[in-house]
N, C-alpha and C positions, 0 to 999 in steps of 0.2 A: 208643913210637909205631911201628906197622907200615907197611910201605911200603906194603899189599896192596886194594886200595879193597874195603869192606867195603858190602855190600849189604844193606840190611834186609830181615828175612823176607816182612813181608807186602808190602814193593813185589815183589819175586820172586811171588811167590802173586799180586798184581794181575796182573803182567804176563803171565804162564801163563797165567792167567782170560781176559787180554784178547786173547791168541792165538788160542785156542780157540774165543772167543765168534768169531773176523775166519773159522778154518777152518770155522764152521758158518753164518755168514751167505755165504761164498763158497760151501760146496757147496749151499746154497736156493738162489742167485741161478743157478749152473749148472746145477741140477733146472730151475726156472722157466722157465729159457734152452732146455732140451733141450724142456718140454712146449709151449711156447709156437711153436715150430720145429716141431715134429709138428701142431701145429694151427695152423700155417700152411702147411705139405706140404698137409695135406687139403683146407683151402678150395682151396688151388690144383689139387687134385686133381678137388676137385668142379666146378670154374669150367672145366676142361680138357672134363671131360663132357658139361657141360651145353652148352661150344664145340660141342664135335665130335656131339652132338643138333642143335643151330641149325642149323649147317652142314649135315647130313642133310637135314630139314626142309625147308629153304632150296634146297636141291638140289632135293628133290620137286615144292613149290610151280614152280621155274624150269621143271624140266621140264613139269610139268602147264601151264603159262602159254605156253611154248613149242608144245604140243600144240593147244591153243585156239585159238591164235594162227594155227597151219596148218589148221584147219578152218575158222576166219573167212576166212583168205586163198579156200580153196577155195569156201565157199559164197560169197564177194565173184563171185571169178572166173565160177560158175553161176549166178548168180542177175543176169538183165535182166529188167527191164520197159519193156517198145516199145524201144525204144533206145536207153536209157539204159542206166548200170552205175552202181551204189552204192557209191562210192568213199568211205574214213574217209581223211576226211583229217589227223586226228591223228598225228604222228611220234612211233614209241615207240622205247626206247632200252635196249636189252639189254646189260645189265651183266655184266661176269665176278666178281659178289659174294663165289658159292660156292668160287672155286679163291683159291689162293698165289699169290701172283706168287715168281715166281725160287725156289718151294720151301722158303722159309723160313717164317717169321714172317708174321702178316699184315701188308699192309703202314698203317702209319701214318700217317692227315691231317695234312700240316704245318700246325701252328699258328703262332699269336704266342709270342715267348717272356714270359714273364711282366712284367721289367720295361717292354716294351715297351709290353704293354699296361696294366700300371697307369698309367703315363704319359702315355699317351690318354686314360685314364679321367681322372686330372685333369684332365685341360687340357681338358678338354671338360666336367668337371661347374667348373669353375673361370673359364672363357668363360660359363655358363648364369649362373652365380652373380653376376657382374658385371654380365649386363648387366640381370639380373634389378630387381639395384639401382641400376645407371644410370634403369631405367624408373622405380623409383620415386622414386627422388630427383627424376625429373623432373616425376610426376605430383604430387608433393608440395609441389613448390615455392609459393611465396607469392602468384607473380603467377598461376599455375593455381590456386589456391583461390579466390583473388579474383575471377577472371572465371568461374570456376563456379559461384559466391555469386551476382553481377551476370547471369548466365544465369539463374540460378532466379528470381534477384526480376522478374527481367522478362518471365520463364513465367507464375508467380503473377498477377500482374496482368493479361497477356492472357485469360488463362483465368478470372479477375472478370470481365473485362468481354467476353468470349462470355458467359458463367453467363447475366448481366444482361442483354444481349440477347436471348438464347433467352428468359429467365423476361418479358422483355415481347412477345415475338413470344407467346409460349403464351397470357399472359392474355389479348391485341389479339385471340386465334382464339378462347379462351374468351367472350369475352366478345359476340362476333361473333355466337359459335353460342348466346348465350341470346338475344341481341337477335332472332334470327331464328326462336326458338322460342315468344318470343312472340305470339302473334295482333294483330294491325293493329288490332281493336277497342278494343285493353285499351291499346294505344299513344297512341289520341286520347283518351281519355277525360281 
């Protein structure tokens, strides 16, 4: 017996195999990694341009709006009739859209952070949901069905007896207007 741990061939040949296969899934996954990086470089490249378009754009439109805006002043100021002056009285509110603040980055709307607002959103679709079912448990109840039952039967019946009414006033006028259609002669005879 040898002291020396003896290794079967084909576990040596698996294990070789299964290095190989671990060096050729790591260099795809660092190819994948490198193209996947270059086309995210470029969307962010295109999203940069298409910024700095907007912003252009957005410049022109301000200035052009800006431009407008002092020929409506001027023609306000020139233009009376008899003694009056045509004042807008609309307040408009010129924004600095187009610049950086402080040079950097634009600057960011603070928002809510998220679990804050998930937790609004419960509690407010969770408040809707109860009392949704408060109402109905209320409208459901026994003695609301029953005096809605006792409502209608006692609709039903008044509305018999209009029907019945009205159907004897109609005949008392029908029968009024034949009587009165017939001739006085035909009457005594």
């Amino acid at each position: 017996m040898t002291s020396a741990l003896v290794v079967p061939g084909f576990l040596a040949f698996l294990t070789v195999l299964l290095v190989i296969g671990l060096l050729a899934a790591v260099g795809w996954l660092v190819s994948e990694l490198r193209r996947t990086r270059d086309q995210g470089e470029e969307v962010l490249a295109n999203a940069a341009a298409d910024l700095d378009a907007l912003r252009e754009e957005l410049d022109a439109l301000q200035a052009r709006l800006h431009e407008e805006a002092e020929q409506l002043e001027e023609a306000r100021r020139t233009l009376r009739l008899a003694d009056l002056t045509i004042v807008d009285d609309k307040e408009y509110r010129i924004t600095a859209l187009g610049e950086r603040r402080g040079g950097g980055p634009l600057a960011l709307v603070p928002t809510v952070p998220g679990p804050q607002f998930v937790d609004a959103m419960l509690r407010e679709s969770l408040i809707r949901t109860a009392s949704i079912a408060a109402g109905l448990r209320r409208a459901l109840a026994p003695e609301v069905r029953n005096r809605i039952r006792f409502e209608m039967k006692r609709e039903v019946k008044r509305s018999r007896k209009q029907r019945k009414t009205d159907m004897k006033q109609a005949r008392r006028e029908w029968e009024a207007r034949q009587r009165a259609a017939i001739p006085a002669s035909e009457v005594s005879r």
